[in-house]
C-alpha positions as a printed Julia matrix, in Angstrom:
190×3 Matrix{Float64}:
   1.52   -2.25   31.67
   1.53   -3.8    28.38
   5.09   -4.7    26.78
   5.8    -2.82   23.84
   5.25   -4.78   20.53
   8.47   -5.81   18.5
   9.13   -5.04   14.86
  11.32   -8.51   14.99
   9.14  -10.05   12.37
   9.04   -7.24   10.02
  12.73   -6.31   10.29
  13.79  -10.16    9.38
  10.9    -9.88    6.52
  12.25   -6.57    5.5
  15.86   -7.84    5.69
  14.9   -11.0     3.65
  13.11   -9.17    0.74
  16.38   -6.85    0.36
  18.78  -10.06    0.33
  16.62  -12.67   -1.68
  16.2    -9.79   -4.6
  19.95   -9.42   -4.44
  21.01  -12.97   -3.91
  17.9   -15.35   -4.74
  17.01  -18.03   -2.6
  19.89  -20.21   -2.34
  22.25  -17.63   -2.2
  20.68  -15.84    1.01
  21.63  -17.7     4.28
  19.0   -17.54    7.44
  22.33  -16.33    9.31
  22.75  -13.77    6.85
  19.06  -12.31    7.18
  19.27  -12.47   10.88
  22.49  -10.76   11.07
  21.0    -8.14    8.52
  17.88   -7.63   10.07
  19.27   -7.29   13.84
  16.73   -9.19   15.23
  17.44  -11.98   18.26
  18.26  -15.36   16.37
  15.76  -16.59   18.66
  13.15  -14.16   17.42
  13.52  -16.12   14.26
  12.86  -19.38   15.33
  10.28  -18.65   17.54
   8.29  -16.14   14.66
   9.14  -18.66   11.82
   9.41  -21.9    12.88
   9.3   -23.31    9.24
  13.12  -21.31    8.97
  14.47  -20.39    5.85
  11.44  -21.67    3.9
   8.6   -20.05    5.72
  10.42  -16.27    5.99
  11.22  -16.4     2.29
   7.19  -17.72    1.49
   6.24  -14.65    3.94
   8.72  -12.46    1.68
   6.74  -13.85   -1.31
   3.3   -12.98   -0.2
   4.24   -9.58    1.43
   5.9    -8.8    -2.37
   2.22   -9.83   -3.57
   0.01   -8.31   -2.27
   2.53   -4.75   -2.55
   3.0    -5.2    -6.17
  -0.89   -5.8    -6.47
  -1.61   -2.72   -4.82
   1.12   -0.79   -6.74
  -0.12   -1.92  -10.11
  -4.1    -0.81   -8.77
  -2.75    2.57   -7.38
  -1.6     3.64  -10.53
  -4.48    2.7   -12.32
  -6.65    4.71  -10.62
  -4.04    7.52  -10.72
  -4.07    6.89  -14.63
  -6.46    8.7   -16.74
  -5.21    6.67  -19.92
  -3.54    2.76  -20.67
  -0.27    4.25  -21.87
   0.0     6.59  -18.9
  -0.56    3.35  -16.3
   2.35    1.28  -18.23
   4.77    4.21  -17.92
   3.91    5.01  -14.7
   4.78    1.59  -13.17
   8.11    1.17  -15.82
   8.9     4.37  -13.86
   8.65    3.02  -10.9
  10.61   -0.22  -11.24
  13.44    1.72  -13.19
  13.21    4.03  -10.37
  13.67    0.82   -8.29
  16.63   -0.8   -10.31
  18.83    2.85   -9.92
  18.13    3.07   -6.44
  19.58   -0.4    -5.67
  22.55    0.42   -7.95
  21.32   -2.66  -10.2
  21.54   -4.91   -7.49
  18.05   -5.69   -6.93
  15.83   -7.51   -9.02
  12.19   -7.84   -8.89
  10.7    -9.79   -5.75
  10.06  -13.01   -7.54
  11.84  -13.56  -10.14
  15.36  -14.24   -8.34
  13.38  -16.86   -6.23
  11.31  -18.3    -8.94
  14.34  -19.03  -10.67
  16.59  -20.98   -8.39
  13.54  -22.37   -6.02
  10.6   -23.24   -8.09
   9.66  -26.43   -8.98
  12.09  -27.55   -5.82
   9.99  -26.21   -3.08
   6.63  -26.66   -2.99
   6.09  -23.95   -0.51
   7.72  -21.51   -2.3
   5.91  -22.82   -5.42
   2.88  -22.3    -4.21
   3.35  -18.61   -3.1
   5.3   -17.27   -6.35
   2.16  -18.92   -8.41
  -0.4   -17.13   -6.28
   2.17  -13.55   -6.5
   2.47  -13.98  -10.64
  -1.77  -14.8   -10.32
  -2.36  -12.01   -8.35
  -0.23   -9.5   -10.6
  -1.77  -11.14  -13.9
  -5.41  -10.51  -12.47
  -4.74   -6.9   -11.87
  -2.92   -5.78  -15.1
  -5.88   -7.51  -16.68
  -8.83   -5.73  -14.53
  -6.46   -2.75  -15.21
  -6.36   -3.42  -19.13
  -9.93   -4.22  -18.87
 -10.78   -1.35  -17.44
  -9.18    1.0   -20.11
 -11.27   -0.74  -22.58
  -9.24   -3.34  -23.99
 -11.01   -6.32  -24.54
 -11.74   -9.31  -22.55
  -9.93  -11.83  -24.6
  -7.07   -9.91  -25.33
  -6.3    -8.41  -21.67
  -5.24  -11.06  -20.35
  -2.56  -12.19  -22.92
  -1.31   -8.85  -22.69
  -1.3    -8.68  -19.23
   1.06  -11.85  -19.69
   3.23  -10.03  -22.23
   3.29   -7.11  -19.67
   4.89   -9.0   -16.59
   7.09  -11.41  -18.89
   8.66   -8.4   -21.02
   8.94   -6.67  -17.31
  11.23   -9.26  -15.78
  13.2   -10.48  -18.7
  14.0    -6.6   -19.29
  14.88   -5.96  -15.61
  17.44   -8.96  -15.7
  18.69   -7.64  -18.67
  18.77   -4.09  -16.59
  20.96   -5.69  -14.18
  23.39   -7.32  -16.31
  23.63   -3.71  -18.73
  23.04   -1.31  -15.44
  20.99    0.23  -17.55
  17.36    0.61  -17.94
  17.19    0.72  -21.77
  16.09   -2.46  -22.06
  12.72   -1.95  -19.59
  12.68    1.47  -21.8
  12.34   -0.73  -25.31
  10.12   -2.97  -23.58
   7.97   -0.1   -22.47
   7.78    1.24  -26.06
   6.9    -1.97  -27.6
   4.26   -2.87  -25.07
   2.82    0.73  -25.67
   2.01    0.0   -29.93
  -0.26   -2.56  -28.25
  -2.39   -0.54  -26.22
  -4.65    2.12  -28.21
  -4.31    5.73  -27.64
């Protein structure tokens, strides 16, 4: 009889995600994401042998591709531009109440204090921010907007979206991803 399969690996990746978009990087102990994830220390070091490092480039990738998918979801739930924009605003506001303010999004805290430092984690924030640009600007593309323009919105898109969720956090508000939202909108036609 075959033993059952442990969720060790995505409880610690779970637990991780929650405490580096709280904490960032350097302020998120292995100790702490084992003890917050319940899983055997040894399930740790045996499923990430790289430690600290390797669960928080896992963390980075998982964040990836889900914010990826979550910004192609709601473009094909999307009959217009605008209603895309709003729709994922909505969701990270959504986001940013649930965690009482407490929780970022999955990069930026890590991008701050980690990146040039560590190559690994480098690496993996550069290919999350590349894969996010490349779908806001197949998204933008695909409402029309044009080639040479999409993708220097799609910039202004993700840059206005985490400078306005720090500014969230530190305001517990999300007026600021609000005037963000509106200003990004006068760029996109009707």
């Amino acid at each position: 009889m075959a033993r059952p399969k442990s969720d060790s690996r995505h409880r610690i990746i779970a637990s991780a995600r929650t405490l580096l978009r709280r904490q960032g990087y350097h302020g998120t102990g292995l100790a702490q994401i084992i003890e917050h994830s319940g899983a055997p220390r040894g399930s740790v070091y045996f499923l990430f042998p790289g430690g600290k490092e390797q669960v928080a480039v896992e963390s980075v990738n998982d964040w990836a591709a889900e914010v990826a998918g979550l910004i192609r979801r709601t473009r094909a739930e999307s009959d217009t531009a605008r209603e895309w924009v709003r729709a994922m605003a909505d969701h990270f506001a959504a986001e940013l109440r649930e965690s009482g303010y407490t929780e970022g999004l999955p990069v930026t805290m890590i991008t701050l204090d980690s990146v040039p430092g560590s190559s690994g984690l480098t690496t993996a924030c550069r290919s999350a921010y590349d894969a996010w640009l490349g779908a806001l600007t197949e998204g933008l593309t695909g409402y029309g907007i044009a080639d040479a323009e999409a993708a220097g919105v799609a910039k202004l898109m993700l840059s206005g979206l985490e400078g306005a969720v720090v500014l969230c956090r530190v305001y517990e508000s999300t007026e600021p991803l609000e005037d963000v939202v509106r200003l990004v909108l006068k760029l996109i036609p009707e």
